[in-house]
Z-matrix of the N, CA and C atoms (Angstrom, degrees):
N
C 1 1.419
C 2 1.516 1 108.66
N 3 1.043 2 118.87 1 152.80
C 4 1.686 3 126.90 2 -163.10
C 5 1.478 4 104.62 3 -137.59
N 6 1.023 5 120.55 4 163.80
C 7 1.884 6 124.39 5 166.68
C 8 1.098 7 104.59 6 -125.81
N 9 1.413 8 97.37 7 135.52
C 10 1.341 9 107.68 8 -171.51
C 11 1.609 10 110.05 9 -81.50
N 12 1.700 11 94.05 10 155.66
C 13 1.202 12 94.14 11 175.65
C 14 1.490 13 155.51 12 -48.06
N 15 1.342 14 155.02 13 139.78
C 16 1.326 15 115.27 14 -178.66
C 17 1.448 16 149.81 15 -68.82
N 18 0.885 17 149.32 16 146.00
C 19 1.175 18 160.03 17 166.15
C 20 1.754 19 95.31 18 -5.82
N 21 1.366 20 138.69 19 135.09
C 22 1.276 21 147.89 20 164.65
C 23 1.393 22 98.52 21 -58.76
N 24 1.107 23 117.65 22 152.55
C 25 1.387 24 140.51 23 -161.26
C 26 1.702 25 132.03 24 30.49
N 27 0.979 26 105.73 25 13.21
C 28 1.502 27 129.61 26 164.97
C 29 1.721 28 127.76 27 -81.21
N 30 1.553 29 99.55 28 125.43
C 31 2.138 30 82.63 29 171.03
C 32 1.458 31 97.58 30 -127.61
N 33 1.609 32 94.79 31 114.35
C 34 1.410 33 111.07 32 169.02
C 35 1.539 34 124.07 33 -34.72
N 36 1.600 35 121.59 34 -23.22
C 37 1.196 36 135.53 35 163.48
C 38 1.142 37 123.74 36 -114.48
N 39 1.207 38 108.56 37 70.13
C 40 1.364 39 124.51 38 176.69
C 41 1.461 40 93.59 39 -107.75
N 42 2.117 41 106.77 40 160.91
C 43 1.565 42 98.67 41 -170.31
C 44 1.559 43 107.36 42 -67.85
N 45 1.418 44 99.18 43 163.49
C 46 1.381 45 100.27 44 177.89
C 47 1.703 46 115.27 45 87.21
N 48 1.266 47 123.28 46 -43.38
C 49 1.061 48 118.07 47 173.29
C 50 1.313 49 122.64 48 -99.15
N 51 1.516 50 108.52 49 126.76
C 52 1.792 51 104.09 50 -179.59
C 53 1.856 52 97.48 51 -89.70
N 54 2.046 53 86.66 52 160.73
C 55 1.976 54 94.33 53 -170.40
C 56 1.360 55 93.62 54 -87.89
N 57 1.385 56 99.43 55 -179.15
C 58 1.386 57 92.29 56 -163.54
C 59 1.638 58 110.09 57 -92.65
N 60 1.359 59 96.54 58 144.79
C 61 1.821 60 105.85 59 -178.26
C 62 1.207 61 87.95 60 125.83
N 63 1.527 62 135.48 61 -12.00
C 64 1.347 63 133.49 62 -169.81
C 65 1.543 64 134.95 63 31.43
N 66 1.554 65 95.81 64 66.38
C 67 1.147 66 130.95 65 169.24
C 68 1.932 67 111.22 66 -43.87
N 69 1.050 68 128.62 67 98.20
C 70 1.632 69 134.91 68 178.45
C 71 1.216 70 105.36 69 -67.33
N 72 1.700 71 120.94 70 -5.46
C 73 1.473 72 96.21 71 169.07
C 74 1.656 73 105.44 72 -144.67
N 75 1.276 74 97.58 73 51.42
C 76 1.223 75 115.43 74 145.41
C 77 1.717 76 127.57 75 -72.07
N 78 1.295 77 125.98 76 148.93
C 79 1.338 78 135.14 77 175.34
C 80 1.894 79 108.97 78 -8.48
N 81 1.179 80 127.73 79 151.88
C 82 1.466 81 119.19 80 161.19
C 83 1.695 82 110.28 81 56.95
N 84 0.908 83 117.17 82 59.42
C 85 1.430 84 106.85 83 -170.23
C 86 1.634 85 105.79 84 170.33
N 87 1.266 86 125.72 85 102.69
C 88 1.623 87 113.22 86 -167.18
C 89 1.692 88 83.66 87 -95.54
N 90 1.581 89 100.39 88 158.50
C 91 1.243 90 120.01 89 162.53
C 92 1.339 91 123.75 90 -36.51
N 93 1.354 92 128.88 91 159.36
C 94 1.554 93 106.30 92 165.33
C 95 0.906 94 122.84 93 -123.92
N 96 1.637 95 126.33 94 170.77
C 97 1.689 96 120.78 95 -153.15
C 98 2.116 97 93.02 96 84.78
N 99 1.009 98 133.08 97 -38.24
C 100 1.765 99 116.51 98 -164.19
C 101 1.972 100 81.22 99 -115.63
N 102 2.058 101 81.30 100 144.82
C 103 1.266 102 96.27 101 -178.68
C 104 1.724 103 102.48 102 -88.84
N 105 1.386 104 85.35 103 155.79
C 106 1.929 105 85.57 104 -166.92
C 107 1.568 106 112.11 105 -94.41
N 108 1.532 107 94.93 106 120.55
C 109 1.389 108 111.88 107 -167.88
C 110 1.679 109 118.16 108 -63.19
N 111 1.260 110 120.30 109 133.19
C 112 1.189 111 129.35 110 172.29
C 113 1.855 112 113.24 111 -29.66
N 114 1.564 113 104.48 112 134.08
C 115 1.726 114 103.94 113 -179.46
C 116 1.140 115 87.83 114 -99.61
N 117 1.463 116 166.23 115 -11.40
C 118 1.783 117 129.75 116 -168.73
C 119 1.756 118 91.66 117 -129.28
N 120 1.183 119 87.63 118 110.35
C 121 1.867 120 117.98 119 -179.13
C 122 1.080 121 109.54 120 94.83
N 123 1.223 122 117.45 121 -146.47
C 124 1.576 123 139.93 122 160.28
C 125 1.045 124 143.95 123 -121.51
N 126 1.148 125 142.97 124 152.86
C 127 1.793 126 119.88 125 172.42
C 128 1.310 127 127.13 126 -87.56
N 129 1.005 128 75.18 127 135.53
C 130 2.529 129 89.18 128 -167.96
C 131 1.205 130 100.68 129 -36.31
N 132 1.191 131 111.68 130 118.82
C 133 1.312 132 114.52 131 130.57
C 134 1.425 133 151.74 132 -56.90
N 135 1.805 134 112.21 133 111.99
C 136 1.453 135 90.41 134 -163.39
C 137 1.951 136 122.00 135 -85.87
N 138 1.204 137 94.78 136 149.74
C 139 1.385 138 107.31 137 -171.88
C 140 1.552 139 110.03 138 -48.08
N 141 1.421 140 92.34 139 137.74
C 142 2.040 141 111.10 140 174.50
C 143 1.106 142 108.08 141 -74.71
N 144 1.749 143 110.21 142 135.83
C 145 1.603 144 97.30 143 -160.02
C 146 1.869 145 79.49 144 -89.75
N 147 1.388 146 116.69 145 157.20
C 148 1.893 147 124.97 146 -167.87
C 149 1.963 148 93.97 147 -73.26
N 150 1.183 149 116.47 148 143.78
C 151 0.673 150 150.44 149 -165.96
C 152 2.125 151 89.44 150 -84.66
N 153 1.398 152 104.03 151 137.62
C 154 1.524 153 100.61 152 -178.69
C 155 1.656 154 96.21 153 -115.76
N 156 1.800 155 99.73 154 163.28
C 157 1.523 156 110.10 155 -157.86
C 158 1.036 157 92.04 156 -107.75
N 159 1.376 158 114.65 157 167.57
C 160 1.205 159 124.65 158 171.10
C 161 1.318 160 163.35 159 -6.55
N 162 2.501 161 68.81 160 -69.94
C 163 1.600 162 126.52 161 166.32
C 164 1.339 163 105.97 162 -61.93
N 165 1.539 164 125.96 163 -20.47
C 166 1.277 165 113.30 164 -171.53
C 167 1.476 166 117.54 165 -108.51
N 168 1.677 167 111.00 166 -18.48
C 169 1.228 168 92.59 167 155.62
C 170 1.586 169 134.52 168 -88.46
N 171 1.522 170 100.32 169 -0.54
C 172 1.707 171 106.70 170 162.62
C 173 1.602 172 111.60 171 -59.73
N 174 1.020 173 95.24 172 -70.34
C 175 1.851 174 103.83 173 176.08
C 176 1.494 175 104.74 174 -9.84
N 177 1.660 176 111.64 175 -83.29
C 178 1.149 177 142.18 176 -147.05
C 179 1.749 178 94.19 177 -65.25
N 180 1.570 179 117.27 178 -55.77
C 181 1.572 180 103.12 179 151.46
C 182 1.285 181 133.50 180 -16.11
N 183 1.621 182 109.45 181 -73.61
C 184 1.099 183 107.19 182 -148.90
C 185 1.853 184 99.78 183 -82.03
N 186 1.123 185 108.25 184 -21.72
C 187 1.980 186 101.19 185 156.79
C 188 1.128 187 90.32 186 -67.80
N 189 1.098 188 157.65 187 -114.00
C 190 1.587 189 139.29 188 -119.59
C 191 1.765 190 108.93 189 -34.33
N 192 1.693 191 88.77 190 -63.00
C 193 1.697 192 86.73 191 -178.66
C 194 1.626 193 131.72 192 -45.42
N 195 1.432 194 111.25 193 -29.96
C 196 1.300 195 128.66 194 -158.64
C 197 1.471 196 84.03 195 -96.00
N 198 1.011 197 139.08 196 -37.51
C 199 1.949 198 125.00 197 -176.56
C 200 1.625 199 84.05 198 -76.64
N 201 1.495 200 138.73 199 -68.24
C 202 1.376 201 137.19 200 -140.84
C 203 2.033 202 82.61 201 -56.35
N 204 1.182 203 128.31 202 -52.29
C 205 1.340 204 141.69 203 -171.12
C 206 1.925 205 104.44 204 -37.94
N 207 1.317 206 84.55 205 -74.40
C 208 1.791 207 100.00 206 -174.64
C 209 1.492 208 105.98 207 -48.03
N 210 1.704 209 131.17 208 -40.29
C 211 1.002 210 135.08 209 -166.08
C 212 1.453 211 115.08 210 -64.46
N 213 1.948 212 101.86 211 -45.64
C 214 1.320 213 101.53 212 177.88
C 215 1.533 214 120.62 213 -87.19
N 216 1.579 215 112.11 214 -19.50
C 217 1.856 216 86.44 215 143.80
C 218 0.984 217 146.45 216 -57.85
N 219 1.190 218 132.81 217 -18.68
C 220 1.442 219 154.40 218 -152.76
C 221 1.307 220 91.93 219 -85.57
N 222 1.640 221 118.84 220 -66.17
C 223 1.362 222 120.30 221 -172.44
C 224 1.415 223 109.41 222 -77.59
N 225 0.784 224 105.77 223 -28.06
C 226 2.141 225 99.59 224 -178.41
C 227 1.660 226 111.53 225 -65.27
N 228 1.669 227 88.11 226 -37.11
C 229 1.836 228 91.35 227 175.57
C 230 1.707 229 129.16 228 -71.50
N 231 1.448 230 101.77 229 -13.82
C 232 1.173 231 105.88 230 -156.06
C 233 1.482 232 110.16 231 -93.65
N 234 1.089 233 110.19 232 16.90
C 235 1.819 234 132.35 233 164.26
C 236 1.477 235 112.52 234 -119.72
N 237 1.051 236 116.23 235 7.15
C 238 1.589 237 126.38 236 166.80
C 239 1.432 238 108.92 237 -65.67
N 240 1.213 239 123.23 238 154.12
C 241 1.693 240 143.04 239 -165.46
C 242 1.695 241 101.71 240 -72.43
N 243 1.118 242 87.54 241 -44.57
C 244 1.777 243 92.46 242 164.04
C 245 1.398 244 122.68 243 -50.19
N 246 0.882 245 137.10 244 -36.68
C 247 1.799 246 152.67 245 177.18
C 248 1.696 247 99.89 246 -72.45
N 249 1.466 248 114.24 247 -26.44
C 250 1.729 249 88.52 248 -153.80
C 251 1.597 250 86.35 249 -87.19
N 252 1.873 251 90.87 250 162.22
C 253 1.369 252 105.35 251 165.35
C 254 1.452 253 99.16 252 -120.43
N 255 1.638 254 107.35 253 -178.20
C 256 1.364 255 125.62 254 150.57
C 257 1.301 256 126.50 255 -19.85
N 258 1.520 257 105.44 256 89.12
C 259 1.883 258 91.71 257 166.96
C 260 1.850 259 107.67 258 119.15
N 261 1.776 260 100.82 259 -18.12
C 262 1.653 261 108.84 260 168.32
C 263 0.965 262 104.65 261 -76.33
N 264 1.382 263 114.58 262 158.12
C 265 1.698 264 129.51 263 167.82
C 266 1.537 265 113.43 264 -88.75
N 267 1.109 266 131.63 265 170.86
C 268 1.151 267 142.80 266 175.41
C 269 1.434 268 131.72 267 -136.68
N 270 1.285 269 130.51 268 124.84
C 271 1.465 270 138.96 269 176.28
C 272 1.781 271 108.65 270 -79.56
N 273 1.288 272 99.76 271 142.04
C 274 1.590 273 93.91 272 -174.81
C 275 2.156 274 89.94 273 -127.68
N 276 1.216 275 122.22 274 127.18
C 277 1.197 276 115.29 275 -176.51
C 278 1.510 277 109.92 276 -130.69
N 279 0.931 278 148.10 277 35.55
C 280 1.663 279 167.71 278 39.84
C 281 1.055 280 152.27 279 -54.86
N 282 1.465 281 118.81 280 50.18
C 283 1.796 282 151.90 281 179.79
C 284 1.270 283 91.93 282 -8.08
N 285 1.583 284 127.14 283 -63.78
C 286 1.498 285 146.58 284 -171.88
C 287 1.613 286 118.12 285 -23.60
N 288 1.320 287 86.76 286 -67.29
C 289 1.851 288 112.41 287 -164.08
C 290 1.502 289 94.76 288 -91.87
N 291 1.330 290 116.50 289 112.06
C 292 1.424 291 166.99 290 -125.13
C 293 1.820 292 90.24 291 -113.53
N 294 1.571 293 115.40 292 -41.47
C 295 1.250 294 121.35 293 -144.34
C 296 2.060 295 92.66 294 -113.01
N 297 1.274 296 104.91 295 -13.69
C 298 1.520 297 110.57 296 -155.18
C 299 1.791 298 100.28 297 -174.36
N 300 1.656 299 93.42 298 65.60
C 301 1.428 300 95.19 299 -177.65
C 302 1.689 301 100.65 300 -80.12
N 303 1.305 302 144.09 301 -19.30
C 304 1.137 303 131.85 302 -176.82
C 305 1.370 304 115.90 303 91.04
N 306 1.480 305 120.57 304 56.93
C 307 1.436 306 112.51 305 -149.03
C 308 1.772 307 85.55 306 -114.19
N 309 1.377 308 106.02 307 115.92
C 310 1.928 309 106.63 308 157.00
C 311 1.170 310 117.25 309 -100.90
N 312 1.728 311 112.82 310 170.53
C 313 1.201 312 126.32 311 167.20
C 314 1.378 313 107.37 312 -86.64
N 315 1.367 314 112.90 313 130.77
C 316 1.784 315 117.31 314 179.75
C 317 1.467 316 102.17 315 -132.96
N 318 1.094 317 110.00 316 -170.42
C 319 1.815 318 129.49 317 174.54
C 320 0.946 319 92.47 318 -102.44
N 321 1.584 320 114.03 319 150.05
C 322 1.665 321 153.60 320 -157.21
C 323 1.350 322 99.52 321 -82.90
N 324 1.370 323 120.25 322 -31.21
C 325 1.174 324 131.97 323 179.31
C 326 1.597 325 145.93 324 -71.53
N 327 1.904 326 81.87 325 -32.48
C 328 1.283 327 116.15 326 171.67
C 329 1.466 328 127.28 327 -55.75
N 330 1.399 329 139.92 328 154.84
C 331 1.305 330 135.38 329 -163.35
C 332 1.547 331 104.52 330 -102.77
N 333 1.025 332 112.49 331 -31.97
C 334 1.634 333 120.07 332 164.19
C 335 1.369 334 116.39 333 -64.22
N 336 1.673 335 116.16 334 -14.60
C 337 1.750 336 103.93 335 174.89
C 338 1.471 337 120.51 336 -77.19
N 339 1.129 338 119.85 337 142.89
C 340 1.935 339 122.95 338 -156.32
C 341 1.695 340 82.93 339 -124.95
N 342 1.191 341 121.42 340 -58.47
C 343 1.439 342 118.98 341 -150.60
C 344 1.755 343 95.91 342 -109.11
N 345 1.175 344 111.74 343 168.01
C 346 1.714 345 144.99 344 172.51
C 347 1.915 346 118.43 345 -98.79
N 348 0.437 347 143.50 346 145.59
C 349 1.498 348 116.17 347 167.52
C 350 2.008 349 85.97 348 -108.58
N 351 1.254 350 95.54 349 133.76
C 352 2.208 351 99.74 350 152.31
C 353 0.744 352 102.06 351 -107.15
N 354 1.645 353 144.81 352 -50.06
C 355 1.478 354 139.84 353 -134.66
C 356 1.525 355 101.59 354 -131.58
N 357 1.420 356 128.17 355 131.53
C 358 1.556 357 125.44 356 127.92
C 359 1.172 358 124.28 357 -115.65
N 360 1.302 359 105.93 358 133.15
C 361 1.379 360 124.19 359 -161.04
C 362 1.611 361 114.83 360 -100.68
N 363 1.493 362 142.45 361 119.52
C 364 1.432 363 123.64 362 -152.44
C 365 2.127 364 89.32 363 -112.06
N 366 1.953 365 101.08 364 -8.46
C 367 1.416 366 104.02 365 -168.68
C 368 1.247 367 91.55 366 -108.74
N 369 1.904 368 110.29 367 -179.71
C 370 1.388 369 125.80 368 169.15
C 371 1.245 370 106.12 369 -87.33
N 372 1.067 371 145.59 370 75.29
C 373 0.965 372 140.45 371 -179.54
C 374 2.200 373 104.04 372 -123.63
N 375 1.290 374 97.71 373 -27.97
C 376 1.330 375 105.94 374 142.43
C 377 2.203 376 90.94 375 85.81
N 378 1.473 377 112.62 376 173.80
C 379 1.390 378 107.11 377 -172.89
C 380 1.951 379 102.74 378 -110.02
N 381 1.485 380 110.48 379 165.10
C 382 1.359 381 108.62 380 -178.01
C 383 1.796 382 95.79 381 -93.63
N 384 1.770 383 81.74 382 118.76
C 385 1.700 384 106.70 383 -157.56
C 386 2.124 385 85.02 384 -75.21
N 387 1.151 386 129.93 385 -21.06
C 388 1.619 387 116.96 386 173.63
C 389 1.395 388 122.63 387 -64.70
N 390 1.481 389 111.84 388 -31.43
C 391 1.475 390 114.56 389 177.34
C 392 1.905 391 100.63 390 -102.04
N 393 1.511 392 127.43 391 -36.96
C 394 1.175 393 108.77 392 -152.59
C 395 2.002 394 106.79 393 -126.13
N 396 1.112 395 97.60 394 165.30
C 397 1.192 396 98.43 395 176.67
C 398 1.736 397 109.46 396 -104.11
N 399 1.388 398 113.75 397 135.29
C 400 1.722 399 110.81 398 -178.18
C 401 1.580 400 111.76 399 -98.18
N 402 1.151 401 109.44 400 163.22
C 403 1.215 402 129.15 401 159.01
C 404 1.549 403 114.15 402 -143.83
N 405 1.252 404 141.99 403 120.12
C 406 1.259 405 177.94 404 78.45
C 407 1.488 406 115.08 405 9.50
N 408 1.330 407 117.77 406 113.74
C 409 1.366 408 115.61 407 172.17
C 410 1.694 409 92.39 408 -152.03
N 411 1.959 410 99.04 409 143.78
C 412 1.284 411 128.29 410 -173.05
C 413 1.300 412 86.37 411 -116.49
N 414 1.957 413 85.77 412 157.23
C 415 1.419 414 80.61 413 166.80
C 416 1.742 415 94.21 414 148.64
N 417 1.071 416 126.89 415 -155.44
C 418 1.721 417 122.68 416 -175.24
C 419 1.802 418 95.55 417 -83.84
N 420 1.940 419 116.19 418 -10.37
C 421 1.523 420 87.54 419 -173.41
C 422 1.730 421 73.64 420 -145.97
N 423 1.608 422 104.71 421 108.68
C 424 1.380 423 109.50 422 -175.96
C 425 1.735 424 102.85 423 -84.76
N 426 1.132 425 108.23 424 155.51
C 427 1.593 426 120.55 425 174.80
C 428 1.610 427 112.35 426 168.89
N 429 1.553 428 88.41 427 170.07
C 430 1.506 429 113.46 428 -167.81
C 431 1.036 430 102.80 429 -107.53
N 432 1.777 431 134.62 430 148.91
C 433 1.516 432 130.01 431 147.39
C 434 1.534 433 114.85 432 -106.52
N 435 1.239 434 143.41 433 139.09
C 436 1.473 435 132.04 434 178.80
C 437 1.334 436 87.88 435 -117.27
N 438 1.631 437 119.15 436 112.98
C 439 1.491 438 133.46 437 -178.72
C 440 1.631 439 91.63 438 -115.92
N 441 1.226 440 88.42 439 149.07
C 442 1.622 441 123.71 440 -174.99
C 443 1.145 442 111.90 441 -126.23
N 444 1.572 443 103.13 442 119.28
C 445 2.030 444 106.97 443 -176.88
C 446 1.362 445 101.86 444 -63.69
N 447 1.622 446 100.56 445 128.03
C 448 1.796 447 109.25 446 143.42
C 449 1.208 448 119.45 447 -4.53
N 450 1.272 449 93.03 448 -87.90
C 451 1.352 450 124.12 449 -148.57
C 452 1.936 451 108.22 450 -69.84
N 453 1.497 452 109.82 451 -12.57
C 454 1.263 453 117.88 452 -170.71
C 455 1.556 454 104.18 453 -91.82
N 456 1.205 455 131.40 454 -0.95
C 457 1.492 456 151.49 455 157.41
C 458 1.921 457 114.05 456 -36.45
């Protein structure tokens, strides 16, 4: 069976009219299920966010590294012999080496503290070697410590 042709001067898809078999996406007629898109222009497109280089995530590295850096000097130094005053205790963790005894700032409390600090000294004038033990450090901030054993209490 066949259908006949149409009528002469007629277009079965003209707007408004669906062809026959009723095709839903014929002319005038959006599909269904999709909302029907605007006819005069287009709809914006939204902007691509730019794509970043390389160079920029090196950058952004090498600040991270350089703060993570500064941070852990900060704290490693801040038990350095340089920090103590009058009245801190001190850890000594190579008695031996004369040049790099390993001396921190600890709590009084602590079981690792060996020494007392009494004295800092900013001159040469140096500590009284009968009662105290010295430590000496050169350097951009010269000084003396006169530590006093714990245990000699």
């Amino acid at each position: 069976m066949t259908t006949p042709p149409p009528p002469q001067g007629q277009n079965p898809y003209a707007q408004g009219q669906p062809p026959q078999g009723g095709n839903p996406f014929a002319q005038g007629q959006p599909p269904q299920g999709y909302p029907q898109q605007p006819t005069a222009g287009y709809a914006p497109v939204p902007p691509q966010r730019p794509k970043r280089s390389i160079k920029q995530y090196l950058r952004g590295g090498i600040a991270v590294v350089a703060v993570i850096a500064a941070a852990v000097g900060w704290f490693a130094s801040r038990h350095d012999p340089d920090t103590a005053k009058v009245g801190d205790c001190m850890s000594i963790s190579n008695p031996d080496n004369s040049t790099n005894p390993g001396l921190k700032v600890v709590g009084c409390g602590d079981a690792k503290a060996k020494y007392k600090v009494v004295q800092k000294k900013t001159d040469s004038s140096g500590c009284d070697r009968n009662k105290y033990a010295e430590y000496t450090e050169t350097g951009k901030n010269d000084f003396t410590l006169c530590l006093e054993e714990l245990s000699a209490k």
